[in-house]
N, C-alpha and C positions, 0 to 999 in steps of 0.2 A: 036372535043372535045366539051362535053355539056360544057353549064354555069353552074355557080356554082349560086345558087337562094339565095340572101339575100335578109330578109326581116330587114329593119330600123322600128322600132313600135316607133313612136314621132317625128314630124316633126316642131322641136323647132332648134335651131342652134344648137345642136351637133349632132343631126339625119342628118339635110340638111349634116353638112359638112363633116359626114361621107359616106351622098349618094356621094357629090362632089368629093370627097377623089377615090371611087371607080369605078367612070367613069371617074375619069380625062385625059384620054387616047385609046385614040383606041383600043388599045391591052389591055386595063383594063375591055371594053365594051364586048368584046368579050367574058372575064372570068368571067364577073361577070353580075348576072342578078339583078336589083335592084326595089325592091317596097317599099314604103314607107306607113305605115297605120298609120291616124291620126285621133282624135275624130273631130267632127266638122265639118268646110266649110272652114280653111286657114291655113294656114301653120305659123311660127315663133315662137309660145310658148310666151316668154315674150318680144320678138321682134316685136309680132304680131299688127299689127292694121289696119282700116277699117274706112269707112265714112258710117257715118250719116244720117238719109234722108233728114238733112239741108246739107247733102256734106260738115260735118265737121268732121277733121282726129280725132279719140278716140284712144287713146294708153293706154297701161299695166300702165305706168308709163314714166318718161323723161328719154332720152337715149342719154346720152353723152359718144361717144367713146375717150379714150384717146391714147394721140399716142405712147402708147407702146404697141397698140392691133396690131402687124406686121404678125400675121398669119390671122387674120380677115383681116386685111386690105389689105393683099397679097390678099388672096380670093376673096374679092369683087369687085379690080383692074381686077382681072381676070376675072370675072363676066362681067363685064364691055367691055370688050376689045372684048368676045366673043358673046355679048349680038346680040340673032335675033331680026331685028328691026321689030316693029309693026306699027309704025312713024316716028318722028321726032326723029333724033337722040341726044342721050341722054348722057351728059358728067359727070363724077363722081366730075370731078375739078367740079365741080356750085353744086355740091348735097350735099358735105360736106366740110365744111370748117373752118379753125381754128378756136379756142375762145380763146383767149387771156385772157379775162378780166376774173378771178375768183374769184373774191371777197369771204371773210372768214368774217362769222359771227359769236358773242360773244352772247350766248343767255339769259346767267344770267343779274342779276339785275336787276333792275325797267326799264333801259331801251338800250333795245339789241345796240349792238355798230357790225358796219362795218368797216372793214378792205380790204383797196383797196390790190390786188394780182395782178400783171399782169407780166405772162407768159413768155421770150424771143420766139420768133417765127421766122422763116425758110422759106423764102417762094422759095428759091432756089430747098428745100427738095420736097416739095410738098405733094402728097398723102401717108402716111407713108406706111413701110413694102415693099417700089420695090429696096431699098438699103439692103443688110444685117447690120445689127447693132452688136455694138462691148458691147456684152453681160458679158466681164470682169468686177471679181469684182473693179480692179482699176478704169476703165472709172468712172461706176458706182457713184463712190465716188467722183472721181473729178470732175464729170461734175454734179454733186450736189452741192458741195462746190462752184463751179463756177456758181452756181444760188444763193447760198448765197451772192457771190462778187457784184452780179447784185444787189440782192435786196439792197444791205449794201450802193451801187450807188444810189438809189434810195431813200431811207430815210434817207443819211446823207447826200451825194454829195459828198463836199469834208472833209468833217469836222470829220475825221477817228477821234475815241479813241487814246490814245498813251497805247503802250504796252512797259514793259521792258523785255524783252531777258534774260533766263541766262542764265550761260557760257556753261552748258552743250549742249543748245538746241544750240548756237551757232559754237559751236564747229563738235555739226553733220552737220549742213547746209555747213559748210566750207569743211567737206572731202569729200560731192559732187560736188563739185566744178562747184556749176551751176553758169551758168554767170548772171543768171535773179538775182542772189542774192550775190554780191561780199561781203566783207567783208567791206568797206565803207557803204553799205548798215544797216550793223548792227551794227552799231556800234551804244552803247547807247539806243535807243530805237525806236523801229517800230509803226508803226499805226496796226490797227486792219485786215484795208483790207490788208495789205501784211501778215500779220498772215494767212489770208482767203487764200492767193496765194499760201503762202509757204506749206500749205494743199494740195492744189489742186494741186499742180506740184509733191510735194511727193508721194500724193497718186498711181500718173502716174507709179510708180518705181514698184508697187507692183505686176508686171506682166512682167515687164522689166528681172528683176531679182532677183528671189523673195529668194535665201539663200542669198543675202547681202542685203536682206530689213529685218532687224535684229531687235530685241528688242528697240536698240538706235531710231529707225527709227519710229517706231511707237510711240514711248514715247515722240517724236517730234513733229509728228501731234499732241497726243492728249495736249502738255501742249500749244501749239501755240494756237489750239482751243478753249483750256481753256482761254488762256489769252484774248483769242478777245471776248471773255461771261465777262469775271472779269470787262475788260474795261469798258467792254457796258452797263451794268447794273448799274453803277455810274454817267451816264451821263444824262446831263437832256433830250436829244433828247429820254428819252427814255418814255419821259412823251409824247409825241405827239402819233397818231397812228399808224403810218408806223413804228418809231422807236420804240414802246413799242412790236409790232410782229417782230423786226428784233433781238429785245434781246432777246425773246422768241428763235425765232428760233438757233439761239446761243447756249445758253445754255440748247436746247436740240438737239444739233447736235454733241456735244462731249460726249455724252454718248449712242449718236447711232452707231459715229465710237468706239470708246470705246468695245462697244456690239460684234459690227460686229467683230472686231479684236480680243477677250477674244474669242467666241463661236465656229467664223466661220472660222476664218484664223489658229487661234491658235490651239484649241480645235478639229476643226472638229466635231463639233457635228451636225446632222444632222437638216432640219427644221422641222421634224417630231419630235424632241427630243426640238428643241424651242418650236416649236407649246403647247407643254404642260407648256407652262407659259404664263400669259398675258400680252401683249404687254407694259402695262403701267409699271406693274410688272417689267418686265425686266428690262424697261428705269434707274426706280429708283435704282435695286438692280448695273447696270453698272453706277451710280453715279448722274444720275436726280434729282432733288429737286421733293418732295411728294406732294406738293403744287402745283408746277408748272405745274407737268403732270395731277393733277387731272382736276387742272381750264385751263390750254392753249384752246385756241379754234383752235390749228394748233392740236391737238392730237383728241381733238373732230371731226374735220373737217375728218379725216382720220377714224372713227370709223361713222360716217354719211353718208360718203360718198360710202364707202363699205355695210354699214347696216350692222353690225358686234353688232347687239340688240336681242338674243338669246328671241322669242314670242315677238319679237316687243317691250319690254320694255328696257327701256333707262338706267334703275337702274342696268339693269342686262347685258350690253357690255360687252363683251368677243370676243378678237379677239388672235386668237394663233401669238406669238412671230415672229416666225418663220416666217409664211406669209406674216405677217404685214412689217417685212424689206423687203421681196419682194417685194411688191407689192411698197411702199417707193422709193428703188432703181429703178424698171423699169418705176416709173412714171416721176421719177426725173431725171434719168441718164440715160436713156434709148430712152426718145421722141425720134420721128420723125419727123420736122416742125413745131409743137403745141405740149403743153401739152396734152389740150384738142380741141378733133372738135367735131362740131354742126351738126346736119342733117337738114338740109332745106326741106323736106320734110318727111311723116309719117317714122317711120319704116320699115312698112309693105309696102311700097313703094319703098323706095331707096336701102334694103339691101332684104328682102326678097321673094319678087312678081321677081324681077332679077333670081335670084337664082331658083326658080320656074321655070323660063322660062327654062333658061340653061341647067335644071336637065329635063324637057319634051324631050327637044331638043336631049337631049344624050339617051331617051328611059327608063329614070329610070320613074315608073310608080307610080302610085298614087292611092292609096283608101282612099279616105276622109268617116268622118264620121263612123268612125271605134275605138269603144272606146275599151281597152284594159280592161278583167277584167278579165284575170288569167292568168296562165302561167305553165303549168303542167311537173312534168319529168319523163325521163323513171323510170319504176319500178325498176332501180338498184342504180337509185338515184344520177346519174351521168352525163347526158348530158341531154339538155332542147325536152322535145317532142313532145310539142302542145301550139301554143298562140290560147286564145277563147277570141274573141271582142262581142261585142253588139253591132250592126247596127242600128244606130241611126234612119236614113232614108235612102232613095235612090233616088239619082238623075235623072230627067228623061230626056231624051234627049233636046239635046242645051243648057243645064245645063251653063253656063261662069261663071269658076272659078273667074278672075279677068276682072276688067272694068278700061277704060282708067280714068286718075285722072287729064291728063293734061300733056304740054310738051312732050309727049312721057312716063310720066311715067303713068304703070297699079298697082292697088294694088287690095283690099277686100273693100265688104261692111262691113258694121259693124253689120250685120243680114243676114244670108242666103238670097237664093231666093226663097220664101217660094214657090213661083207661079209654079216653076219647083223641084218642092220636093213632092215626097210619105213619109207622114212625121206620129208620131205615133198617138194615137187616141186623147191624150190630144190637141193635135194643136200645137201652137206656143211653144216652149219651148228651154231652155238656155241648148245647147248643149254642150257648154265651159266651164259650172258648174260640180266640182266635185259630186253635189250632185241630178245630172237629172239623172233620171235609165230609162227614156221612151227608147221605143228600137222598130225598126220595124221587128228585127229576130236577128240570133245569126249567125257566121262566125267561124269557126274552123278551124287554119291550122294547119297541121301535119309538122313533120319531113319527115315521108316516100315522101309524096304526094308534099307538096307545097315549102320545105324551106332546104337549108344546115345552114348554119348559121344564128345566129338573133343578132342584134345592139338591145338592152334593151337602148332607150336615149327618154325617158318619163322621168318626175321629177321626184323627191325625195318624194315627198306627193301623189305623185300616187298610189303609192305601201304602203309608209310608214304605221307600224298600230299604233295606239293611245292608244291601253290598254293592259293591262298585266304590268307585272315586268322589267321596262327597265333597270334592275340594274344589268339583269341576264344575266351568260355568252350565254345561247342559248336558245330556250324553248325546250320541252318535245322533244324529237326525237321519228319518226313514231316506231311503232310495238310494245309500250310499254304496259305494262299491265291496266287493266281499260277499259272502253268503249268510243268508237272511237268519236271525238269530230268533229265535223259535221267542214266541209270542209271552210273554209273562202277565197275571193281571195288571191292568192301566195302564202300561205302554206305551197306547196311544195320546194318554192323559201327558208323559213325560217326552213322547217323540216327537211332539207337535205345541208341546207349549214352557217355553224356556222359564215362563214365571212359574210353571206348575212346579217343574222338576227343582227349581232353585228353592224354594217354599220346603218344598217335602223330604231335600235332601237337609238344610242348615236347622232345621227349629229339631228342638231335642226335645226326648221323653223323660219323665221323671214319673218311674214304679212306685207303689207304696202299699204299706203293711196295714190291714185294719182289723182291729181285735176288741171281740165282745166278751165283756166276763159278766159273768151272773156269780154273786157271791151270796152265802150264807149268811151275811152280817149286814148289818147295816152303814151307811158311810162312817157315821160316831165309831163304830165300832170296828170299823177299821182302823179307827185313830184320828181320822181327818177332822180337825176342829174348827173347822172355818167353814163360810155359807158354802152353799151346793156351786162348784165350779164349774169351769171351761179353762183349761188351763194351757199354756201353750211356753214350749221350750222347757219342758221336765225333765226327766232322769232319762236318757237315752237308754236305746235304742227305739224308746216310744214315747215320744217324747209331748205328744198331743193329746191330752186326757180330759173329759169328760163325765160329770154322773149324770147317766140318763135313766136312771128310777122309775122316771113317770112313765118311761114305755110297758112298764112291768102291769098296768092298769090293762093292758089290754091283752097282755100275755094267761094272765086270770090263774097263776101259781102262787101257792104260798109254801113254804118258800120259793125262790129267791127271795131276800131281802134289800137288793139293793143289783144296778146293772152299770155298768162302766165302759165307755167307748173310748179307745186308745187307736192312735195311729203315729204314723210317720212317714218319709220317704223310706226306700227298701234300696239298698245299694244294689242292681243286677245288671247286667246286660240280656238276662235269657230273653228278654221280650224280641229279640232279633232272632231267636232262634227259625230257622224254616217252619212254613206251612207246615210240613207234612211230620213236625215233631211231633209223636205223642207224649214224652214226658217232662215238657217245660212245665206244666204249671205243678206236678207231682214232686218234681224236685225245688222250686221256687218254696211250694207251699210247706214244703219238709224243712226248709233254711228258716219261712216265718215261725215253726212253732220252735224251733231252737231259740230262737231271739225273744218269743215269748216268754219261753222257760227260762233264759237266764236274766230277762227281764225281772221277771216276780222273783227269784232266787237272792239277785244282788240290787235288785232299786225298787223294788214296790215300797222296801221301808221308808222310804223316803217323804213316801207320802203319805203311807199308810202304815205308821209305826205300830201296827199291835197286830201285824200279820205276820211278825216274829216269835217263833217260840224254842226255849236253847238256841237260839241262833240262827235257827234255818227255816225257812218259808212252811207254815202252816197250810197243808193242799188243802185242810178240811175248810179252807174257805170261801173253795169254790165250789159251787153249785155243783152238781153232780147226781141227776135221777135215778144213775147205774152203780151210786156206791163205787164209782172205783179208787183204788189205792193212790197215794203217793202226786207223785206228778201226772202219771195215767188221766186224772181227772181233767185234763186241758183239752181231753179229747169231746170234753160235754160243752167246752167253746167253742165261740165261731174264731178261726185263726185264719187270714187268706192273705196270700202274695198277690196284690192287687199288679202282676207282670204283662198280661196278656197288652198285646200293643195298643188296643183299644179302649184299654181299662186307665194306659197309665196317663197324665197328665203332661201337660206341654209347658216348657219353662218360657218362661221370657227372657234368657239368657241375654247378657250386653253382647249387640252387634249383630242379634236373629230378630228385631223387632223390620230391620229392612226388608226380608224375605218375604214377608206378610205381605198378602193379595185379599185386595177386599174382596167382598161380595160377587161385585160383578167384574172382576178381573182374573178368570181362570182362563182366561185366553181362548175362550169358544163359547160362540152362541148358542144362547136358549140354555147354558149349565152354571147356575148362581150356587155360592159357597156360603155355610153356616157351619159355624161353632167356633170354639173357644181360640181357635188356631189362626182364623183368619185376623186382619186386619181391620176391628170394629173403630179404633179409635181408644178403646180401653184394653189392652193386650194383655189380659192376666190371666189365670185359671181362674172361674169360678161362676154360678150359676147369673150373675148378671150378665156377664159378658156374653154369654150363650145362648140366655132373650135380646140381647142388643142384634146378635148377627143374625138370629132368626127374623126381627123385625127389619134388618137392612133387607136382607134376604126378600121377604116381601113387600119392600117399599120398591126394591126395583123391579120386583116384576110387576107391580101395577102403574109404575111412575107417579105415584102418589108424591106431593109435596109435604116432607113433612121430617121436623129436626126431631132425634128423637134423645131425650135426654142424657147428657153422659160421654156423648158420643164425641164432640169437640173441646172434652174438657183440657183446659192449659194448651191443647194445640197451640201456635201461633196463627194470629192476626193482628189487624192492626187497632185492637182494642182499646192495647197499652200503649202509647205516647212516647216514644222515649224525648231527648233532648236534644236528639237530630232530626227527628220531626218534624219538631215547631222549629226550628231555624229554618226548615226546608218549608213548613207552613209560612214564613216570616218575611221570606228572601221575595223581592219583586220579579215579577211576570217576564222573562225574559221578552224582549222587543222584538215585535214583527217583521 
């Protein structure tokens, strides 16, 4: 039997994990032939990164995986396990590892305020995703609450609120006759943290048996939850800073179960149907105070952290309802080990050059340097008929993709090999850039000749176009009267498929700024006195800060003494600018080192109070090989406007979660969709979502059976019972 020929166009993680998906098996290899065509010289997309010709790692941006990424994490265990060795061998336990410390920062007022976070951690668990996890909504919720109980141990001790009981909420605790909660127990009045308990052990029910987790039952959680916010917010511990975010987190956590229970238990509304309200919106409308979700820097924290800034501005957050408790629950309720872990080395190192190897090893094939700019259909407008690339260059023999970095690990430079490249007549040029059109020829595959299927898992700004009417349900459909309007790339993709164009016109971009400093000093001596962070919602305009140190291990300089990963969204529109712009990213990346520089000028102290001297920023204390002066010295940084439409990330704005076309609904045969953009079931930016659509990606092209984690989380079905249910379970058999 021949193979069946797929070609993956985008070798970003939803490409890789649907080539992974499709050789995962002997019997897979057999059926499936697999090439992967990507612009450039590396693979990862926004996972991607490369060294320097100081053999310093340059990343997209900082990549912290959290530990409800269980299907990446499965992946790259497996990567690991199968990894052909080139060296020294290579352990995943030492390449990532928990972060515990996540401090939350208050960005407002004259002077930003930090908020120590730290994590419970697991070290029994270990690398997350080789356990299955108990993806019910109950865990969910109580092993939430029960990071509330932690925290409320941590900023009070023992000096719980007093709450009073009343007789109805006492009276349901009593006819479950738990023993953690007798009736000497209630008598009179409880503290807060056993409010928090009587939560978290209730919530456990809602999966136990869920037509006698009844109205009473939830109106029990939420007045217990109430009570231990009423408490708390009267007390003076709430004037310190542990206890002013524990009462925050309080009193918006009973209107998230609240939410959860009114939408999704009760209701059954879908998150596609949340998703069109925003997340803060909803807070308020299930009983949140207006104030508190505006200013909380735990609701901040969660719209930063996701980049959920529709063009990069801050004024204009929108993150859909719906996803937002997703993503909420699997962060909270869901871990594995850590909240979050740290990569000790690049990206393009630990999770991607692996992956690379694995996919050679299994025979799936590679055309780098292979930029995508069309996509044609048959003329009946129904199934995909031809991808046409631009061949950038050609490699010429002994070409090495990846070079050793150390330890055993291989990754990218951060520049081709120009030395072994037929490259175009301009010379040296940024291949990576949405807006290089140099080309050394052109590559056409057909249907007939080269391909059965194609995985479409290139971004969202690859394709996306920028002008026209995005208000409109589709544009002009081909054969119409008038004279024929000169062909633009993907066309086809938009003149023939009303889902495509609706998709590509309503989901939005969101740019962002990533900055690496390498300083003279050590963190202490910056000033920072507290464990090694990940910090998130800092002192604007970079507000996402990290010490990554331990990359310096492989950098092999002494000094640096210490490396620092800062990002944020980048307010722009230039990523619309035309193809044929040569200087969007020139002038973008000219606005991030501004924002740099008055970054360190006016808020580095903030965090780093001893990089002050007479009052004004210290340059000497950034690294700097060339000695040079002053501010000068940010030039020995990496500073990038992460603008290129490619680069930037896609929001889940309320009311763009509809637009979303799964996998196999791009409206033409034989062309399946991957990445972050489509419609997996979990609609967020970030590296799980983009193993999820890759594995969708290849579950339908083989028809494989098979649910893959994550993928139905909180959807509606009929899991949950509500009370019209069983009346309609109750009612007799109408008569024949």
């Amino acid at each position: 039997m021949s193979q069946r020929r797929i070609i993956i166009v985008g070798g970003g993680m939803a490409g890789l994990s649907a080539a992974y998906q499709l050789s995962l098996t002997s019997e897979l290899r057999k059926q499936y032939h697999v090439t992967v065509y990507q612009l450039g010289w590396r693979l990862g997309g926004k996972c991607a990164s490369g060294r320097d010709a100081q053999g310093r790692n340059i990343e997209h941006g900082l990549h912290i995986w959290f530990g409800h990424y269980l299907n990446a994490f499965q992946m790259l265990a497996e990567v690991y396990r199968d990894l052909p060795r080139k060296g020294a061998k290579v352990d995943l336990n030492t390449l990532i590892l928990p972060q515990a410390y996540t401090p939350i920062g208050d960005p407002d007022g004259a002077k930003p305020t930090v908020y120590d976070v730290n994590f419970p951690t697991s070290k029994k668990v270990g690398i997350p995703g080789r356990e299955p996890a108990d993806l019910s909504i109950a865990n969910c919720l109580s092993h939430a609450i029960g990071l509330l109980i932690d925290f409320h141990d941590y900023a009070l001790g023992s000096d719980s609120p007093i709450v009073k009981l009343d007789e109805v909420s006492i009276a349901t605790i009593k006819m479950r006759d738990d023993p953690r909660f007798p009736p000497s127990r209630l008598l009179g009045v409880v503290t807060a943290r056993t409010c928090l308990e009587i939560a978290s052990a209730w919530l456990l029910h809602l999966d136990e048996d869920m037509i006698s987790f009844g109205p009473a039952d939830m109106e029990l959680v939420r007045r217990v939850l109430q009570g231990a916010a009423g408490a708390s917010c009267h007390m003076t511990f709430a004037n310190t800073a542990a206890g002013h975010l524990f009462d925050q987190a309080l009193r918006l956590a009973w209107p998230l179960v609240d939410g959860i229970f009114d939408d999704i238990v009760i209701e059954q509304r879908s998150i596609q149907q949340m998703d069109g309200e925003d997340f803060r919106r909803w807070l308020v409308r299930h009983g949140a105070e207006p104030l508190l979700v505006k200013q909380s820097p735990m609701v901040r924290a969660l719209y930063d952290t996701m980049f959920q800034y529709p063009d990069g501005d801050i004024a204009n957050a929108s993150y859909g309802a719906g996803t937002a408790v997703q993503v909420l629950l699997r962060a909270l309720g869901t871990y594995q080990g850590a909240v979050a872990w740290e990569l000790q080395a690049g990206a393009g190192e630990v999770i991607v050059a692996p992956l690379f190897e694995i996919l050679k090893q299994r025979d799936v094939e590679f055309r780098f340097f292979h930029k995508l700019t069309d996509i044609r259909v048959s003329s009946d407008g129904r199934s995909v008929d031809s991808l046409h690339f631009d061949v950038q260059a050609i490699p010429k023999p002994g070409y090495e993709w990846t070079v050793p970095i150390g330890d055993g690990l291989f990754g990218w430079s951060s520049q081709p090999d120009w030395l072994h490249l037929d490259v175009p007549p301009n010379g040296c040029v940024d291949f990576e850039s949405f807006w290089c059109n140099e080309r050394v020829g052109t590559d056409v595959k057909t249907r007939v000749d080269d391909f059965d299927d194609v995985v479409l898992a290139i971004p969202l700004g690859a394709f996306k176009k920028f002008t026209g009417n995005k208000s409109v349900e589709r544009p002009p459909g081909p054969g119409l009267s008038g004279i024929e309007a000169k062909h633009e790339p993907f066309d086809d993709l938009y003149n023939y498929s009303t889902g495509f164009w609706n998709m590509a016109a309503k989901l939005r971009l969101v740019p962002s700024i990533a900055v690496q400093l390498w300083s003279t000093r050590s963190l202490a001596d910056l000033g920072w006195s507290g464990q090694k962070p990940a910090l998130v919602s800092g002192p604007n305009p970079l507000d996402i800060w990290a010490d990554m140190s331990q990359f310096l291990r492989y950098e092999r300089r002494d000094p640096p003494y210490s490396l620092h990963y800062l990002c944020d969204v980048f307010p722009s529109k230039l990523y619309a600018a035309p193809r044929t712009s040569r200087h969007a990213q020139e002038m973008a990346n000219l606005l991030a080192y501004l924002k740099t520089l008055d970054w360190l000028e006016h808020k580095a102290k903030f965090i780093w109070p001893k990089v002050m001297t007479n009052g004004a920023f210290d340059w000497t204390v950034l690294y700097d090989d060339q000695d040079r002066h002053g501010y000068r010295r940010i030039r020995a940084q990496h500073v990038k406007a992460n603008i290129s439409p490619w680069d930037c990330c896609v929001a889940t704005a309320a009311g763009t979660s509809a637009w979303r076309l799964k996998t196999d609904e791009s409206g033409f045969k034989h062309l399946y969709l991957a990445g972050t953009w489509i419609d997996t079931g979990f609609n967020t930016e970030c590296v799980e979502t983009a193993v999820i659509s890759g594995m969708q990606a290849a579950r339908a092209i083989t028809g494989a059976e098979l649910e893959i984690p994550g993928e139905r989380f909180l959807h509606a079905s009929r899991q949950y019972v509500s009370l019209c249910d069983v009346m309609r379970s109750c009612a007799p058999a109408p008569a024949e």
